[in-house]
C-alpha positions, -999 to +999 in steps of 0.1 A: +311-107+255+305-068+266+334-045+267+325-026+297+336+010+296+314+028+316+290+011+338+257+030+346+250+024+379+206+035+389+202+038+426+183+061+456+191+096+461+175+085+497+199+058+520+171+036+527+164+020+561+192-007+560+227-003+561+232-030+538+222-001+506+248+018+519+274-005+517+266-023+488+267+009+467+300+016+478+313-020+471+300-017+437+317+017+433+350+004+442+346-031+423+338-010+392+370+015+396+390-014+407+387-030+372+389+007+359+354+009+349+341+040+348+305+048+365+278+066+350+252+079+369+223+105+380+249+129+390+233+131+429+254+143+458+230+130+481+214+093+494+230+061+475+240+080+443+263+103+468+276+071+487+285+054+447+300+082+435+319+092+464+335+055+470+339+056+434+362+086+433+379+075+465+389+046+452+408+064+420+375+058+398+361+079+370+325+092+376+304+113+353+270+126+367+237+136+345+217+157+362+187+180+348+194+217+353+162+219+375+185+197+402+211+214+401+191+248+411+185+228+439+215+220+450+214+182+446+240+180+422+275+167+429+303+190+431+336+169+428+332+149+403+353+135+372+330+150+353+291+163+361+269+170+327+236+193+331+214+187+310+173+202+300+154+178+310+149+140+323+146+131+294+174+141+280+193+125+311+183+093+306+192+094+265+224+103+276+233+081+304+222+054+277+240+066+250+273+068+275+271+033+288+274-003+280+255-018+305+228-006+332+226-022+368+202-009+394+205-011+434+186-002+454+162+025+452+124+039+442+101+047+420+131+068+395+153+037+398+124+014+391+116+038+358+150+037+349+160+002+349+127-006+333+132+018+306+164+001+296+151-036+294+126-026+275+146-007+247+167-039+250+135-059+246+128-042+215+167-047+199+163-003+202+201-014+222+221-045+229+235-035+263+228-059+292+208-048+322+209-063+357+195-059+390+222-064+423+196-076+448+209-062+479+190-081+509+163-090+491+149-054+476+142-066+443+124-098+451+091-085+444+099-072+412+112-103+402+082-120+414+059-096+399+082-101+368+075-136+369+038-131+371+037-114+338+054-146+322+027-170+336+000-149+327+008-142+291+024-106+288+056-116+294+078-142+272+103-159+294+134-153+271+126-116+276+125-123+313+155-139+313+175-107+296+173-089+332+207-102+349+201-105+386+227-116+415+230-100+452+270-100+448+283-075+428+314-092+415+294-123+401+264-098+385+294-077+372+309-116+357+277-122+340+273-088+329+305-091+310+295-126+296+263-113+285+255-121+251+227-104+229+198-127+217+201-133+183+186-106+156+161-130+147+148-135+177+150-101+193+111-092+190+089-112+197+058-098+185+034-111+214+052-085+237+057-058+217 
């Protein structure tokens, strides 16, 4: 079982062409401050991370932002929130957002999402963490990824238990269920050396 915290929530700092992001960010954001979850995030006043954080703090929610210094000269970076930490570098962004959460899930979102989320199952692949990660597959988006996903299993660069550690559901309440009834693969059997 996960005690869940602070959720770190990857998404677009675009909309996207359907609606459906939209709103599914801001279901998530309420969900997760409904059950007084805190949300963690790229600290973006702009796109889907705007719409998350905003219907996060709307709906009496705690939000921190991490946001590269380099963004904030740019004037990307949100302004209202609970809390907004600037940091060097992207780098240093994503150590933090992983050391300040205790689970990942990504809407929505391109090739910085993709990066992200990937980043994270593969430091869980590697027992480097043992916080679940999960994809909420609004309409569809991630269906290629999770096809290409299951390519790499068939064709031998893959193992199918690491596969299986990416949580995926396109209803936030059940991903966020299974995300807290996640439970870490066994230290014995956290690397397999095939994948590594």
């Amino acid at each position: 079982m996960v005690d869940l915290r602070r959720v770190c929530v990857y998404c677009g700092s675009n909309p996207g062409s359907d609606p459906a992001y939209r709103a599914a960010a801001q279901g998530t954001a309420r969900l997760l401050a409904g059950r007084g979850i805190e949300v963690v995030y790229g600290g973006g006043a702009v796109g889907l991370m705007g719409a998350l954080a905003d219907a996060a703090l709307e709906a009496g929610g705690r939000v921190t932002g991490v946001i590269p210094q380099a963004l904030v000269d740019k004037e990307i970076g949100h302004r209202g929130l609970t809390e907004l930490r600037v940091v060097g570098s992207m780098h240093e962004r994503k150590m933090l957002m992983t050391e300040l959460a205790d689970a990942f899930v990504a809407l929505p979102g391109g090739i910085g999402t993709l990066e992200e989320i990937i980043e994270v199952l593969t430091w869980t692949q590697l027992g480097l963490h043992r916080k679940p990660c999960a994809l909420l597959d609004v309409a569809g988006f991630y269906a290629p990824l999770r096809a290409f996903l299951d390519h790499a299993v068939s064709e031998g660069f893959l193992s199918a238990g690491h596969r299986g550690m990416l949580l995926v559901d396109d209803d936030a309440e059940t991903l966020l269920a299974r995300i807290e009834r996640w439970e870490a693969p066994s230290l014995a059997k956290w690397v397999e050396r095939e994948d590594v």
